[in-house]
N, C-alpha and C positions, 0 to 999 in steps of 0.2 A: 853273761857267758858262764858255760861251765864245764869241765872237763875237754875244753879247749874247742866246744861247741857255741852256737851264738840262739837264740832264743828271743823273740819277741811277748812279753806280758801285756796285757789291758789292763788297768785297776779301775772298776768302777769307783764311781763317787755315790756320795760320801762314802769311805772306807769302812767304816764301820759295818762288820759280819756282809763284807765283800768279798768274793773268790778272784783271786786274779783268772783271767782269763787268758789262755795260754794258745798263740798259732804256732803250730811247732813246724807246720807245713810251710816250705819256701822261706823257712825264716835263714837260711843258709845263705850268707856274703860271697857272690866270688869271688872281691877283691882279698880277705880274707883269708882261701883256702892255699892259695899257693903260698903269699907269706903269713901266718898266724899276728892275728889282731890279737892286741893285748890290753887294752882298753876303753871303755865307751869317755865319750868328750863330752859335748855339749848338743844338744837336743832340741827341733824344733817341730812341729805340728803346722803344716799346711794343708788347711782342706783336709782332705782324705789322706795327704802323703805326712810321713814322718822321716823329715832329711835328720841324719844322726853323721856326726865325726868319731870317728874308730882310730884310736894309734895304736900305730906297730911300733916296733922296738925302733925302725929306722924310716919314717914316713907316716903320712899321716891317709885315712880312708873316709873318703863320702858316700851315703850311704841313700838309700831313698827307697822307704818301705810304703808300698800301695795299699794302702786298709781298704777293707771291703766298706762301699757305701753304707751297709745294712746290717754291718756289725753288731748293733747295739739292738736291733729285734731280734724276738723267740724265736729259735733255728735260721738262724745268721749260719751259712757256710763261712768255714774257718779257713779260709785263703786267704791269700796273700803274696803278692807279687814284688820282688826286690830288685834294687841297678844297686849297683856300685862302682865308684872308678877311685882307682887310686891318683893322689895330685902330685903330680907331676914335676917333678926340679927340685921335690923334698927329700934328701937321702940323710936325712939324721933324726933324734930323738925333737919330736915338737907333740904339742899337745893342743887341744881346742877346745876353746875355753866361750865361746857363743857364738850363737846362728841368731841371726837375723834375716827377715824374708820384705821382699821392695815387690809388692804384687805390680805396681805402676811398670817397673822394668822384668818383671816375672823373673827376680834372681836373686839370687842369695849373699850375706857377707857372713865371710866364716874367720873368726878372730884367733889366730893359733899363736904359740909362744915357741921359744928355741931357748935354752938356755943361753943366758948372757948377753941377751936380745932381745932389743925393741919387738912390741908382738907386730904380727903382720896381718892384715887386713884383705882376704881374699876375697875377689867379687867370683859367682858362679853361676853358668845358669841355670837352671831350675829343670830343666826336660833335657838337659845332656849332662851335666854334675861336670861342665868344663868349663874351669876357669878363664877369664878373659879380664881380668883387673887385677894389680895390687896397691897397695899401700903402704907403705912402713911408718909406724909410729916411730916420735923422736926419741934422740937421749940427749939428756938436760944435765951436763957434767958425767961424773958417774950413774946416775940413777937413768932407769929405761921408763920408757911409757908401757905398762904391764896392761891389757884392755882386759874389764872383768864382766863386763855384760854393755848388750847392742839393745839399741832402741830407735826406732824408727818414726818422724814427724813426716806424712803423707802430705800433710799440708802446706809446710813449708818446706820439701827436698830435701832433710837435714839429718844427718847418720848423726845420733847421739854416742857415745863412746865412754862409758866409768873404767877410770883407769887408774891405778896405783903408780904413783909415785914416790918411790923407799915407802915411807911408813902414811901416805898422808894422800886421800883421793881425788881426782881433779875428774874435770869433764871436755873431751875434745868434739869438736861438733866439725864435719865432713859435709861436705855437697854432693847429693845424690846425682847431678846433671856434669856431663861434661861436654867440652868442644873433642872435635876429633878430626873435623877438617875444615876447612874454608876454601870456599871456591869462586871465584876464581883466587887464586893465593895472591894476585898484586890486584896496584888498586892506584887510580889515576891521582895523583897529588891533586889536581882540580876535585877533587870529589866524584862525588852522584854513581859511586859504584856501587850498584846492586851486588852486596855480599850474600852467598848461599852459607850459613851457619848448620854442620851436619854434625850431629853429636848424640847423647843419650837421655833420658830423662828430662825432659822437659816438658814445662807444664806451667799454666795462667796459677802464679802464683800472687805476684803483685806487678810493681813494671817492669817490664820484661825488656831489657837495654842489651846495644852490643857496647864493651868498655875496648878500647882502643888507646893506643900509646899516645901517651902526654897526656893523660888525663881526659879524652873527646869521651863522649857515648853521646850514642846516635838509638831511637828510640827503633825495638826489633817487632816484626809481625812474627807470631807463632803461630806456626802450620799444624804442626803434630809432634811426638815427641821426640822427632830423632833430626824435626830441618825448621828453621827460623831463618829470618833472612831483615839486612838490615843493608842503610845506606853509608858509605862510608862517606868522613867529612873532609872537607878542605883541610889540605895543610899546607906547611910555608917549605917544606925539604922533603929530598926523594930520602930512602932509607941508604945507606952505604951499604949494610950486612944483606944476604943474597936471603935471609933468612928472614929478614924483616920482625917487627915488632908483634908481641904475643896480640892477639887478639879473642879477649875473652868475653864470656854471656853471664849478667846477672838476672835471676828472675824475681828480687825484690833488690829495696837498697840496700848495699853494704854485703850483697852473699855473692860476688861474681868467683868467678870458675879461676884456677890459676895451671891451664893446661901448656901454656906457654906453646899455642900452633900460633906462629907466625903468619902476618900478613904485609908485602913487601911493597910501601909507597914508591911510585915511579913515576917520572915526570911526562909529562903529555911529549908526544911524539911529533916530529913538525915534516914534512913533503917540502921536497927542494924541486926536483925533477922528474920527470916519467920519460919514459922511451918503449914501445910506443908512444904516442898522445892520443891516440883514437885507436877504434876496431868494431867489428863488424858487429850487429845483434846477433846474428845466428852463427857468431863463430867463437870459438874461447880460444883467449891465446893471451900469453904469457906478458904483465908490464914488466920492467924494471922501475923501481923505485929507488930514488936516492934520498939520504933526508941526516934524520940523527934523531938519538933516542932509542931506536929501534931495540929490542930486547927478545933472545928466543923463551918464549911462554907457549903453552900449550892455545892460548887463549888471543895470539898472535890475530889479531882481523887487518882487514883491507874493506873499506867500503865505498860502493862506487853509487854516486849521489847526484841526483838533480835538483834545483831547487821548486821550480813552478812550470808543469804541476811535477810534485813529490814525486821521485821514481828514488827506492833504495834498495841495493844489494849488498848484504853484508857474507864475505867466504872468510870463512878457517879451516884451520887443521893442514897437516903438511901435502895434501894433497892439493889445498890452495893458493896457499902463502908457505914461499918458503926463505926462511933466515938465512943472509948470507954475513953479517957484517951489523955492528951498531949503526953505520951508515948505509947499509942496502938491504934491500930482500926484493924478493918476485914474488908478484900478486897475478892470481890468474884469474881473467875477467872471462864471467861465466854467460850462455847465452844467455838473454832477455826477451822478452815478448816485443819487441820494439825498439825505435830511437828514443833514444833521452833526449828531455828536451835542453835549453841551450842556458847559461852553462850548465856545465856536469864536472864533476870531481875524482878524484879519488882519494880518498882519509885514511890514515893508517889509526890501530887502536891498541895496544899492548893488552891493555885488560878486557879488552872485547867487548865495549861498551863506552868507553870516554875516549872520543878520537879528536883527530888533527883536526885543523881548521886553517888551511895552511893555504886553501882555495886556488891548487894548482889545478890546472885545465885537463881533463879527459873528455875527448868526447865518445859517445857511440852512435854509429850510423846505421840507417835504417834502408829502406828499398828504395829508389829513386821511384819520384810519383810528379815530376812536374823539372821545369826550367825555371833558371835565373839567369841574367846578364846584367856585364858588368863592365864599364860605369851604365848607367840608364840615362844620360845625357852625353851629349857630343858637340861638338862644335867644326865647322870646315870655314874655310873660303870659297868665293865660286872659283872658279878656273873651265877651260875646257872641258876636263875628264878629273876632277880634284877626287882624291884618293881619300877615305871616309878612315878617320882615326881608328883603331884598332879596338877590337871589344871582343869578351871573352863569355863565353856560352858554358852554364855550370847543368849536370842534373840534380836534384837536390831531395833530399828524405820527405817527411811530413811533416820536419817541426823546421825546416829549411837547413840542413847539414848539406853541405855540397860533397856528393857521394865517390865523386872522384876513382881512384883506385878498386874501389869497393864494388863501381859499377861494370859489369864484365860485357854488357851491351854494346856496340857500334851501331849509330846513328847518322842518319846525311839531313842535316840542317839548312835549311834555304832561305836566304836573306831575300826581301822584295822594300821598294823604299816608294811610298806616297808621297806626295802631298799633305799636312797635314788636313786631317777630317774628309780626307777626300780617298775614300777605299778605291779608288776605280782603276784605271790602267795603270801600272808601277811605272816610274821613270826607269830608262835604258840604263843597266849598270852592268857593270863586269864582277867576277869575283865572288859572285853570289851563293856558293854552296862550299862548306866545310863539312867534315866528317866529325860527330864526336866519338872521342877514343878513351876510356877510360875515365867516363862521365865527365870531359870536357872540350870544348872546338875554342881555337883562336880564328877572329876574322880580322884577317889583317890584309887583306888583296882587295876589298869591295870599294867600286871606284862607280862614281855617277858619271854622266854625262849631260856636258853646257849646262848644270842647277843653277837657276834664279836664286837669288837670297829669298829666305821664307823657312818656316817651319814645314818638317817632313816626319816623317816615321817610319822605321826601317822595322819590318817585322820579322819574326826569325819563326818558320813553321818547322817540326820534326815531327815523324809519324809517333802515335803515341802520346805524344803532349800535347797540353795546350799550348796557342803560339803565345809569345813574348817580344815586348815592343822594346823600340830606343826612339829618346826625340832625339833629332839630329837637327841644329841650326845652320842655316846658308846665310854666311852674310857675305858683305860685296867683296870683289875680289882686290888687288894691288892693282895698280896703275901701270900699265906696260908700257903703252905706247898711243897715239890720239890717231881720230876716225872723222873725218868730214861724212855727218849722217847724207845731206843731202848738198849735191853738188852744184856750184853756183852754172849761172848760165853762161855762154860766149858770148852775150851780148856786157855784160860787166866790164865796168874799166877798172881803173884805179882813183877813180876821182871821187867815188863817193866809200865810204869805211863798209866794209863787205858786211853782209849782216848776212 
């Protein structure tokens, strides 16, 4: 600088009977011109750009000069293109004492000092000069951690740091990678939770683990540099604190992260009740669930599950489940291509992933596509007109759910009763036709008339389905009263025993 103007030099190499070369165009700071820069800091060469620290009497300036590609050939145009921002939240005398550049994270660390102060450790990014990290080195009794020059290991993530302490220099080593979120933030005490690790710098450096409270690490897959993703382990206790246990990322041994983002253990969730117990496929409509465990998480599931063949649906978010209670919430069962088959469930999951097994019953019903009756065996006496025990006529889905309520159809059902194997003329019966109403008919009036003992079979026809059988057994009837089949003659006395 000079005469309170700012000026950028080139010195060729080697120096010797070298002209500095001088851009005098665009070498103007605007962070500069409103408050007067008072001295250049500490200096870094990227590529083409040249990041420089400028302090002012009260703050400190980032700087970022664009050199021409073609600088250094015959008749190079002397341009030159400048940013500058002032850093923000600094209103006193600090100084910048090294730049350090992380090409893997395209950013900057900018080491500045305050009087009577640990220095501070700025991370920046590189195409906006906006900070987004800091740091503070310690103090060790009286004496500060003074940082006097940055150095950067690519290959192991590791921010070097020479730093004075009073009279005598030490080395602080930093991890270029951090955590910054985990997703889902809880995680089923049973384990097997797919943790989403979303953070910065990351990179196949050696093994790459998630470290988890009490000592677990679980080994992590790496995506790219900003998401890893790891399984969480079994443990014996939920967490108390709502905030749960840091959960951090090493990329070799002994370098793990100390970001302290919480991940909160929670015990598996258990199904006591539903209300509904069933519902339509092509309708959604609200359960209630009772249980315990329950917890509001953003990650909140309900899954509704058949075992064979496999049918599952899993809803979240509070459009599908919604929290009412550690003991309740509503799950809203959404439509499906079909009935499920038989059992079906519905499992609650906190972490959206490790759910109940608590194997309470839901079903869901499908079209009615055929009859059932029930019991499929009977029994009578004979009698004159003996009244045929009561049986109940179901319509039923595809995987046999008795559709009930579900079915909005009215049907007329007609009983006819054979002989068994013997399809031809029905025995005379009364009672023979019910109505079904809401996918079901009671026949409780069909009466035969004089049935021999013998097997029969009462068949039930409805338009639209196939018919469906009942065996019905005749056996002999009670003893009323006695019948002389054939009647003796008048020539008969009493003298000989009547036969």
């Amino acid at each position: 600088s000079g005469g309170g103007g700012w000026q950028l030099l080139l010195l060729p190499l080697p120096l010797e009977g070298g002209n500095p070369h001088s851009l005098p165009h665009g070498a103007a700071i605007p962070a500069c011109e409103a408050t007067p820069c008072t001295a250049s800091g500490a200096i870094q060469v990227v590529g083409d750009v040249l990041y420089a620290g400028i302090e002012q009497t009260q703050g400190l300036v980032l700087a970022a000069f664009h050199l021409p590609l073609a600088l250094n050939l015959p008749g190079a145009p002397a341009g030159i293109r400048t940013r500058s921002k002032r850093l923000e939240g600094v209103e006193s005398a600090i100084t910048a004492h090294a730049i350090a550049d992380d090409p893997f994270l395209r950013a900057l660390y900018v080491a500045t000092q305050q009087p009577q102060r640990p220095s501070l450790l700025y991370k920046i990014k590189q195409d906006t000069l906006e900070p987004y990290g800091m740091a503070r080195m310690q103090s060790r009794g009286s004496e500060k951690e003074v940082v006097l020059d940055l150095l950067i290991s690519p290959t192991t993530r590791q921010l070097y740091t020479l730093c004075a302490l009073g009279g005598h220099p030490i080395i602080v080593t930093l991890l270029l990678y951090a955590v910054v979120q985990v997703v889902p933030p809880v995680a089923d005490v049973a384990g097997g939770t797919l943790v989403q690790v979303v953070g910065e710098g990351f990179q196949q450096v050696g093994h790459v683990a998630c470290e988890f409270g009490g000592g677990q690490s679980t080994p992590a897959t790496l995506h790219n540099s900003t998401h890893l993703q790891c399984l969480a382990p079994r443990v014996n206790s939920s967490d108390d604190s709502c905030s749960g246990e840091s959960l951090e990322v090493s990329l070799a041994q002994g370098m793990a992260t100390n970001n302290h983002v919480g991940l909160r253990r929670v015990p598996t969730p258990a199904v006591l009740t539903l209300n509904p117990i069933k519902g339509f496929f092509s309708q959604e409509q609200w359960v209630t669930v009772t249980g315990y465990g329950f917890l509001s998480t953003a990650t909140l599931s309900c899954r509704f599950t058949a075992v064979s063949p496999r049918a599952l649906v899993t809803v979240t978010g509070p459009d599908s489940v919604r929290f009412v209670s550690s003991t309740e919430l509503h799950c809203r069962q959404p439509t499906v291509p079909g009935a499920f088959s038989m059992p079906s469930y519905i499992e609650v999951s906190v972490d959206g992933q490790v759910f109940s097994q608590s194997l309470v019953r839901y079903s869901i019903i499908g079209l009615p596509i055929a009859l059932r009756v029930e019991p499929r065996t009977l029994q009578l006496s004979s009698a004159l007109q003996p009244l045929v025990p009561p049986f109940h006529l179901f319509t039923i889905d595809d995987v046999g759910h008795t559709v009930r309520e579900f079915d909005p159809d009215v049907y007329l059902a007609t009983a006819q009763v054979y002989p068994r194997l013997q399809l031809g003329q029905p025995l005379s019966a009364n009672g023979t036709q019910e109505q079904i109403l809401k996918g079901v008919a009671t026949f409780d009036g069909l009466s035969i008339e004089k049935p021999t003992a013998g097997e029969y079979t009462v068949s039930i026809h409805t338009e639209g389905f196939l018919p469906v059988d009942v065996t019905l057994t005749v056996v002999a009837g009670v003893p009323v009263r006695l019948s002389i089949i054939q009647q003796p003659s008048s020539a008969v006395d009493n003298s000989q025993p009547l036969k």
